[in-house]
C-alpha positions as CSV (number, residue, x, y, z in Angstrom):
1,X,36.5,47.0,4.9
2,X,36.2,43.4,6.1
3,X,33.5,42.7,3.3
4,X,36.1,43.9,0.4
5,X,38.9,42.5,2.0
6,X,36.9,39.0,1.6
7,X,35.7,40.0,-2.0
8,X,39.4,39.8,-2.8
9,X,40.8,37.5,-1.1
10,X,38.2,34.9,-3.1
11,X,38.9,36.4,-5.8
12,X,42.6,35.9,-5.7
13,X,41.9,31.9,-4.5
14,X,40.2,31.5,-7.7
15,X,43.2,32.8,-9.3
16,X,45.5,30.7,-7.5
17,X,43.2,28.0,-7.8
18,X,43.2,28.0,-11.6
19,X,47.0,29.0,-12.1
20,X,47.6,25.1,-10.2
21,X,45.7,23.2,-12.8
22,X,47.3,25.5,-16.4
23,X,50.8,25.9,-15.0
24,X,53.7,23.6,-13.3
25,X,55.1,24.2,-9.8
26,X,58.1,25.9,-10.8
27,X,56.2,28.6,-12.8
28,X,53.5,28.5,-10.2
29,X,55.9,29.0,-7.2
30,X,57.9,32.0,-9.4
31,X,54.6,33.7,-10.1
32,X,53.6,33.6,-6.1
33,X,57.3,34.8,-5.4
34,X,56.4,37.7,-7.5
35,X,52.8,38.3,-6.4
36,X,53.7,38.4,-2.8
37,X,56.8,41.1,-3.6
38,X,54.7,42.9,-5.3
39,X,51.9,43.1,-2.9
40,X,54.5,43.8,0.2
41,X,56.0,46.6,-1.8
42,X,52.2,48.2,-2.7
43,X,51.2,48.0,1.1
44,X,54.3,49.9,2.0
45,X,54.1,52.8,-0.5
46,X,50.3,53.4,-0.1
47,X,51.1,53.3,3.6
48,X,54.0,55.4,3.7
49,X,52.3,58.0,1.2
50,X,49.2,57.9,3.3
51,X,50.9,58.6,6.8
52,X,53.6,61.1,5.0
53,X,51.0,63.1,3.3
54,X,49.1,63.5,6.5
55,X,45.7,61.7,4.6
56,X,45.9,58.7,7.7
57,X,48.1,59.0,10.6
58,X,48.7,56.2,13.3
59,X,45.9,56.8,15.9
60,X,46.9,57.6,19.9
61,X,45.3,54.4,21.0
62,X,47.9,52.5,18.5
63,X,51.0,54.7,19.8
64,X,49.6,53.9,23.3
65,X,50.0,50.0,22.6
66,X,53.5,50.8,21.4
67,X,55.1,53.5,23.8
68,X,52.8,53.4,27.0
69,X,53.7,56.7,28.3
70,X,52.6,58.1,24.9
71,X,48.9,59.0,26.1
72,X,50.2,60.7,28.8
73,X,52.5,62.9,27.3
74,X,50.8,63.9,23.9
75,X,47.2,63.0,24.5
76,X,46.0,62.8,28.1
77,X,42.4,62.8,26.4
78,X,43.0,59.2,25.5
79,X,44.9,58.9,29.0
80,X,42.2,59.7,31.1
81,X,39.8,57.1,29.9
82,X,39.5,54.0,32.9
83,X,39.9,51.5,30.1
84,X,43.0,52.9,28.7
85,X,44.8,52.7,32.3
86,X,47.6,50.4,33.1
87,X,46.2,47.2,34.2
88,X,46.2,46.7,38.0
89,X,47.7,43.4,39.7
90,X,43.9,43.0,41.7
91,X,42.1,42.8,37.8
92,X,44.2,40.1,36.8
93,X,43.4,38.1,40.2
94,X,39.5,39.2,40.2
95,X,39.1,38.4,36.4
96,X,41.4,35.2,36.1
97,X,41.4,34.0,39.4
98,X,42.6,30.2,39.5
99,X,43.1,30.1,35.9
100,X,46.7,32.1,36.6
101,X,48.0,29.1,38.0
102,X,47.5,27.0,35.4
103,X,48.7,29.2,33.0
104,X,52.5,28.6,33.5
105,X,51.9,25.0,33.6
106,X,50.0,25.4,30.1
107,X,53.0,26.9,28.5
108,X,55.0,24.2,29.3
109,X,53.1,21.7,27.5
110,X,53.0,23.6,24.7
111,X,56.2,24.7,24.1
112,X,58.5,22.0,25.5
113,X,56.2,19.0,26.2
114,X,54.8,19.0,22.7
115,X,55.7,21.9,19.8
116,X,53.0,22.2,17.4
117,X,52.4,24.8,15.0
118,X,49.1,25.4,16.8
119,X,50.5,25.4,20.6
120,X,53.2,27.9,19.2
121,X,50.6,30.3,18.0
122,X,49.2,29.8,21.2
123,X,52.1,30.4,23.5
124,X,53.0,33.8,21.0
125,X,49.5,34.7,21.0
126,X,49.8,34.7,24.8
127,X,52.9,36.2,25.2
128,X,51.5,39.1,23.1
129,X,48.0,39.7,24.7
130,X,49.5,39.7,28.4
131,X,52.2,42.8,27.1
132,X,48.7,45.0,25.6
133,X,46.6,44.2,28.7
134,X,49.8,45.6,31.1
135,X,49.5,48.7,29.0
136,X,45.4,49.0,28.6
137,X,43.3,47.7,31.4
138,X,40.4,47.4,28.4
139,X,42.5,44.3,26.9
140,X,42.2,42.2,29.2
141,X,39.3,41.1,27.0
142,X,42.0,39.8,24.6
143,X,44.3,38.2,27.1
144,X,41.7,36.2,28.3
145,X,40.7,33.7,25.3
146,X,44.8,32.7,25.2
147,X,44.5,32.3,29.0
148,X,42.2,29.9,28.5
149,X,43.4,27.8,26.4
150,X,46.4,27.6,28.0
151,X,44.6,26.5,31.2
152,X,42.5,24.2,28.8
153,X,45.7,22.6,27.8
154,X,46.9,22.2,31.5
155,X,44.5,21.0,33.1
156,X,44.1,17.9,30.1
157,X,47.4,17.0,30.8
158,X,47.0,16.9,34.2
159,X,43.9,14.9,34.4
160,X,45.0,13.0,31.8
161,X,48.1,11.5,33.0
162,X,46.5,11.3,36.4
163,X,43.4,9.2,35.3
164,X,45.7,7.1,32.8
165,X,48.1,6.2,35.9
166,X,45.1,5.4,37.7
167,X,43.9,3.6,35.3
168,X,47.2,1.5,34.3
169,X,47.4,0.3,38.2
170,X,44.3,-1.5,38.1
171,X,44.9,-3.2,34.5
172,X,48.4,-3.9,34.3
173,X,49.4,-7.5,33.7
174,X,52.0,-8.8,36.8
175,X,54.2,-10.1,34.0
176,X,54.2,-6.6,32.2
177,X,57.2,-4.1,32.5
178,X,56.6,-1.1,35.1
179,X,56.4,1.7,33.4
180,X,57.2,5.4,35.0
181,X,54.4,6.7,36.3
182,X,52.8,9.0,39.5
183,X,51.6,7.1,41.8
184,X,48.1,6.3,42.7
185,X,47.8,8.8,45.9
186,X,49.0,11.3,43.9
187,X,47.1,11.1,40.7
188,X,44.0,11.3,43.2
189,X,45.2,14.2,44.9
190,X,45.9,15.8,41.6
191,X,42.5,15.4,40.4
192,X,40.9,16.3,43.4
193,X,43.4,19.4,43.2
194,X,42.1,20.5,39.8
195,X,38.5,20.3,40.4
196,X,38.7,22.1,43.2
197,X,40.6,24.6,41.7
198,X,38.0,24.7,38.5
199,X,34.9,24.4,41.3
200,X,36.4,27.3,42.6
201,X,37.0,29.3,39.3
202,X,32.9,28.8,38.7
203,X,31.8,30.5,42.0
204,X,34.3,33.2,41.8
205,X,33.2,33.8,37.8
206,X,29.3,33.7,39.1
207,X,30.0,35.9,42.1
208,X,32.1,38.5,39.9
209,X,29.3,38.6,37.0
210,X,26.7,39.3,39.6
211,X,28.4,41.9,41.1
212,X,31.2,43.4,38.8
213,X,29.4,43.3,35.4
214,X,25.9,42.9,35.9
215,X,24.7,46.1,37.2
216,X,24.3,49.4,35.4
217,X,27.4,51.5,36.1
218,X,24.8,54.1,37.1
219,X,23.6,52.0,39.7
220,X,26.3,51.3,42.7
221,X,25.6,48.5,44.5
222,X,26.9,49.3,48.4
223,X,26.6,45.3,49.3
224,X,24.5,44.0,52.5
225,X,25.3,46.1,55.6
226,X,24.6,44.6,59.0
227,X,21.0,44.5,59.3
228,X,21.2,42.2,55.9
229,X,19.1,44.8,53.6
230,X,21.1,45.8,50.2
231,X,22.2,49.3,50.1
232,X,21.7,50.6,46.8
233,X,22.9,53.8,45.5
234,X,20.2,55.6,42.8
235,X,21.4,58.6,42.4
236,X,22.7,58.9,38.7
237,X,18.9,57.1,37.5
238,X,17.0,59.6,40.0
239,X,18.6,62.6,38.5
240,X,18.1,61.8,34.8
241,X,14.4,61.2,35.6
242,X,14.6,64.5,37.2
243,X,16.1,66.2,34.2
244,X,13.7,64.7,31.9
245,X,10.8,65.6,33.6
246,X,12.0,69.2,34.9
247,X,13.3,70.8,32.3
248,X,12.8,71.7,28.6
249,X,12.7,69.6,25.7
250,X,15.1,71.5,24.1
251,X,17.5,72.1,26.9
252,X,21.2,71.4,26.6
253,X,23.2,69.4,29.8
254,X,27.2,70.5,30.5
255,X,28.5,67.8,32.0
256,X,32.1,66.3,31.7
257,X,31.7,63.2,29.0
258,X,31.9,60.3,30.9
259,X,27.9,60.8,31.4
260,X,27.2,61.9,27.7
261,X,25.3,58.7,26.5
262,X,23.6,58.1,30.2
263,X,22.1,62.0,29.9
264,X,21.6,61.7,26.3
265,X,19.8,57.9,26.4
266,X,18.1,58.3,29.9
267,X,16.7,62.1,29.8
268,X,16.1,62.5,26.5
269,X,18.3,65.9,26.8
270,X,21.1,67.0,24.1
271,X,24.7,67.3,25.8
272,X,27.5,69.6,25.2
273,X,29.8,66.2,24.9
274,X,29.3,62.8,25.2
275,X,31.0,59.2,25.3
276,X,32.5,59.8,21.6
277,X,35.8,61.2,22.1
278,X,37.2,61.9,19.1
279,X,37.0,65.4,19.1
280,X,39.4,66.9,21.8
281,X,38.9,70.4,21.1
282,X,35.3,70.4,22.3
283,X,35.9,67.9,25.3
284,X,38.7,70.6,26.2
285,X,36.4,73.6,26.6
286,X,33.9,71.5,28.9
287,X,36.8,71.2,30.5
288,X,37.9,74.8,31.0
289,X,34.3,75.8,31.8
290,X,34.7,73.8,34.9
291,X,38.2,74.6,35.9
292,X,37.6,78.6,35.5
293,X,36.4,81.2,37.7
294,X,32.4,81.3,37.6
295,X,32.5,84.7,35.4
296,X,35.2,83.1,32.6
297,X,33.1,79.9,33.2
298,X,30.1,81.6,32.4
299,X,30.9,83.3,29.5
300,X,32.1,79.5,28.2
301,X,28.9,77.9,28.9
302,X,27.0,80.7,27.2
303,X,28.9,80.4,24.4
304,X,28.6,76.4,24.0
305,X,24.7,77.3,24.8
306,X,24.7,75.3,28.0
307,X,21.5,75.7,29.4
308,X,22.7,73.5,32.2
309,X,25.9,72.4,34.5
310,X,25.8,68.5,35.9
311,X,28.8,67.8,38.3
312,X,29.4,64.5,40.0
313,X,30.1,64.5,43.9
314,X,31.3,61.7,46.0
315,X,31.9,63.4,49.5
316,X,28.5,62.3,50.7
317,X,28.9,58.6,50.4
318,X,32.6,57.9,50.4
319,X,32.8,57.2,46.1
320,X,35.9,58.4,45.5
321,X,35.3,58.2,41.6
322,X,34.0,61.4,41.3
323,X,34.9,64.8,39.3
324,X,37.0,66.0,42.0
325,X,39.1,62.5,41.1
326,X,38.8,63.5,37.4
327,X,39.6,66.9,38.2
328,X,43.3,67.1,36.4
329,X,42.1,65.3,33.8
330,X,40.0,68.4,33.0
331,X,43.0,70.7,33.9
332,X,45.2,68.4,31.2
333,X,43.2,67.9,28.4
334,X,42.2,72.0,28.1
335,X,45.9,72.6,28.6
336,X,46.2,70.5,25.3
337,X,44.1,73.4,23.4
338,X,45.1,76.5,25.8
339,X,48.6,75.8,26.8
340,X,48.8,79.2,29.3
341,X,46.7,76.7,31.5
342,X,48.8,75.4,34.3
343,X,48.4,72.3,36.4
344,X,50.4,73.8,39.1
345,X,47.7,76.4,39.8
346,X,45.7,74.0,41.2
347,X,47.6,72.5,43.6
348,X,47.7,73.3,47.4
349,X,50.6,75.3,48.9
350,X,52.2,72.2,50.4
351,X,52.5,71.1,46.7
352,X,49.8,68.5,47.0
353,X,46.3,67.7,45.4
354,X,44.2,67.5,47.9
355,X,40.8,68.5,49.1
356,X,42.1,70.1,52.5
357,X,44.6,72.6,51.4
358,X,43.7,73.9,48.1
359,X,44.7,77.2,46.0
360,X,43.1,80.1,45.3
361,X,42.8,78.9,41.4
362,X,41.1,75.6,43.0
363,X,38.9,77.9,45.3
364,X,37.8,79.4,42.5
365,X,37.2,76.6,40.2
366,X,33.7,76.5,39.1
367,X,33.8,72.9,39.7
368,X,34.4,73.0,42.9
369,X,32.1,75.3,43.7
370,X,29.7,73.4,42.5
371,X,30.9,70.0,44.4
372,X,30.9,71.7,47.6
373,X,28.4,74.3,47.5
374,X,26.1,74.3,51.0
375,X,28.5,70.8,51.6
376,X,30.2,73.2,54.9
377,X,27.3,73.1,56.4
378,X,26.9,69.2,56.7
379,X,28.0,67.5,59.3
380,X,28.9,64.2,58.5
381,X,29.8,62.5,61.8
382,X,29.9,63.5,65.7
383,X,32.7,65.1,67.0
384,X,33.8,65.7,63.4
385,X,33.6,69.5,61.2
386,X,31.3,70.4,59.0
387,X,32.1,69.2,55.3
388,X,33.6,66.6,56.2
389,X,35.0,64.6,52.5
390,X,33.8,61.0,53.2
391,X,35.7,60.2,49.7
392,X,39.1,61.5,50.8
393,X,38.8,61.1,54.3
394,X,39.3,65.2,55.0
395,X,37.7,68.2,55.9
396,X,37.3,70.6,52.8
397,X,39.4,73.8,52.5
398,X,37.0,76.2,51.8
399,X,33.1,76.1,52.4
400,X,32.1,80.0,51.8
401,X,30.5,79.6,48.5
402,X,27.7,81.1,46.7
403,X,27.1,82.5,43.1
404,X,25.9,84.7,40.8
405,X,25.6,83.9,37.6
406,X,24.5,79.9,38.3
407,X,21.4,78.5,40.5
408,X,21.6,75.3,42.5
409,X,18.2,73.4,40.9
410,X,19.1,69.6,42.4
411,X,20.9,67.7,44.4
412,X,20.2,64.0,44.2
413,X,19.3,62.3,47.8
414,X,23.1,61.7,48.9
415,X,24.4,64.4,46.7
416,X,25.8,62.6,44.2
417,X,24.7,64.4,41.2
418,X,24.2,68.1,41.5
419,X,22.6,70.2,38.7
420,X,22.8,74.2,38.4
421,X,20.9,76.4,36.1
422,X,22.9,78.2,34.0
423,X,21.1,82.3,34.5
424,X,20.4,84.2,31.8
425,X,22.2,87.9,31.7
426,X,20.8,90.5,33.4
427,X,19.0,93.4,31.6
428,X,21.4,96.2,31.1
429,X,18.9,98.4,30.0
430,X,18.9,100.2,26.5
């Protein structure tokens, strides 16, 4: 698209370019005051016709951007992605860090101290870009390029006025006319201010790259404990290997699509869904495989020829972002496609989510059952019960599990990943 837009847009400065030298400004100016109606009025009927007709329709990520609670109300698909999440207060301070404060000071100089076409396209581009990165925490990629320049612009200013003060005290005639100006201490306090602050900004940005966005998200990085060794979290890597090398070329992984790509790319294995979630339908039945019963899950899974189940479990180690976490996402988005599916059904008698006091629908749930299978039986700390949920801090509700028509075939070493065979039918005979 970008390729023909550019084909015509040369096209049309040739044009333009050769109407200037034939015709005179007033016939030039009437032509362009016709050309650009013209053009307005052709966007707006292909685009009406298009989203009338049903051929296009504004996507849910667009609507999102303009009515935030939009994805959360008609498509929690798009709602449950991280990156589509309201931005929180700590990303703004982790990813911007002293850059915020110069921000304001940036705005001033280019609206009030000096108003250019450029510093207002600035300031609006700004203004813009910190609205979208409130409603998407993913945008934050495009607030920061107008952060920056707006701290670029403060922090010239300051230094520059500072250093020119500086610089005035020590060259200044005594005949010469004062001029207003901060004094000396304070331009040097300034400066030193500012490069502290920028000093600052570097360590934070090296020390946030290293650890934020420089590791696999597969691959959690627990930090130095006491005795100084790195604690370092494999499971995720461990059990693709395991999958690769343990089960059939041919085999087919169930597993909600947040791991999709990572199964796909790392075992080698086809999965029921994965990272590209444009179709909701499909998503949605992964999604009631795991919030059924095991029988109606079963049946599911046979269907979608799920050879088999991948669930991710955070008990063990205290990660809290786990599929229990996730787990109303799955509730929401098959509700989407089979409205008789209730969220309600899943919450506790006290009215409440939570891992302690749970419904017999929850009970049920093939996910959980899959999360906390043999999980009673762990004791976690002294003087604590068995299955105790590191992760939420409680002691699960319910720890008689088994089944029938599934077979535990790994756990990963801190039972983060868990993998079940999905069994084939038993022989009913002729």
């Amino acid at each position: 698209m970008a390729s023909h837009i550019t084909f015509v847009a040369v096209n049309a400065y040739i044009l333009i370019d050769y109407l200037r030298r034939t015709l005179k400004a007033d016939q030039i100016a009437a032509i362009m005051n016709l050309a650009l109606k013209f053009t307005f009025l052709a966007f707006l009927g292909v685009f009406l016709y298009l989203t009338l007709s049903g051929t296009t329709r504004i996507s849910g990520r667009v609507m999102t951007l303009i009515d935030p609670s939009y994805a959360s109300s008609h498509m929690p698909l798009i709602a449950s992605v991280a990156e589509h999440s309201p931005t929180m207060w700590m990303s703004y301070f982790r990813d911007l860090n002293m850059l915020i404060i110069f921000v304001p000071i940036g705005f001033y100089y280019a609206l009030v101290h000096k108003l250019t076409h450029g510093t207002l396209f600035v300031a609006m581009y700004a203004v813009f870009t910190v609205y979208f990165s409130c409603v998407m925490n993913r945008l934050m990629l495009v607030l920061a390029p107008a952060v920056c320049i707006l701290a670029a612009i403060a922090v010239s200013h300051l230094v520059g006025k500072s250093a020119k003060a500086i610089r005035l005290k020590f060259i200044a005639s005594p005949s010469s006319k004062p001029k207003r100006r901060l004094p000396i201490d304070q331009s040097l306090l300034l400066i030193l201010l500012v490069t502290f602050c920028l000093k600052t900004y570097i360590f934070h940005s090296t020390d946030v790259t290293a650890r934020w966005y420089s590791s696999p998200s597969f691959i959690s990085d627990f930090g130095k404990q006491k005795h100084g060794d790195r604690v370092i979290i494999d499971d995720f890597r461990e059990t693709y290997y395991w999958l690769k090398q343990n089960t059939a070329s041919d085999a087919k992984i169930l597993a909600w699509w947040d791991y999709g790509y990572q199964i796909a790319g790392m075992s080698n294995r086809t999965v029921i869904v994965d990272n590209n979630t444009w179709n909701n339908t499909h998503i949605a039945t992964v999604g009631k495989v795991l919030i059924s019963d095991e029988d109606e899950g079963y049946e599911v899974a046979k269907k979608l020829d799920a050879n088999y189940v991948m669930v991710h479990f955070g008990g063990y180690v205290g990660n809290p972002s786990d599929d229990y976490s996730k787990f109303l996402w799955f509730v929401r988005i098959a509700n989407s496609v089979w409205p008789e599916i209730e969220e309600t059904d899943y919450y506790g008698p006290d009215g409440r989510f939570m891992v302690d006091s749970i419904s017999e629908t929850m009970k049920n749930s093939l996910c959980y059952k899959m999360m906390f299978y043999r999980f009673g039986e762990v004791l976690m700390y002294d003087n604590y019960p068995t299955g105790w949920d590191r992760a939420r801090d409680k002691e699960i509700g319910h720890k008689d599990i088994s089944f029938t028509k599934f077979r535990e075939v790994y756990t990963s070493d801190n039972w983060m990943i868990r993998v079940y065979e999905v069994l084939e039918p038993e022989n009913r005979g002729p």
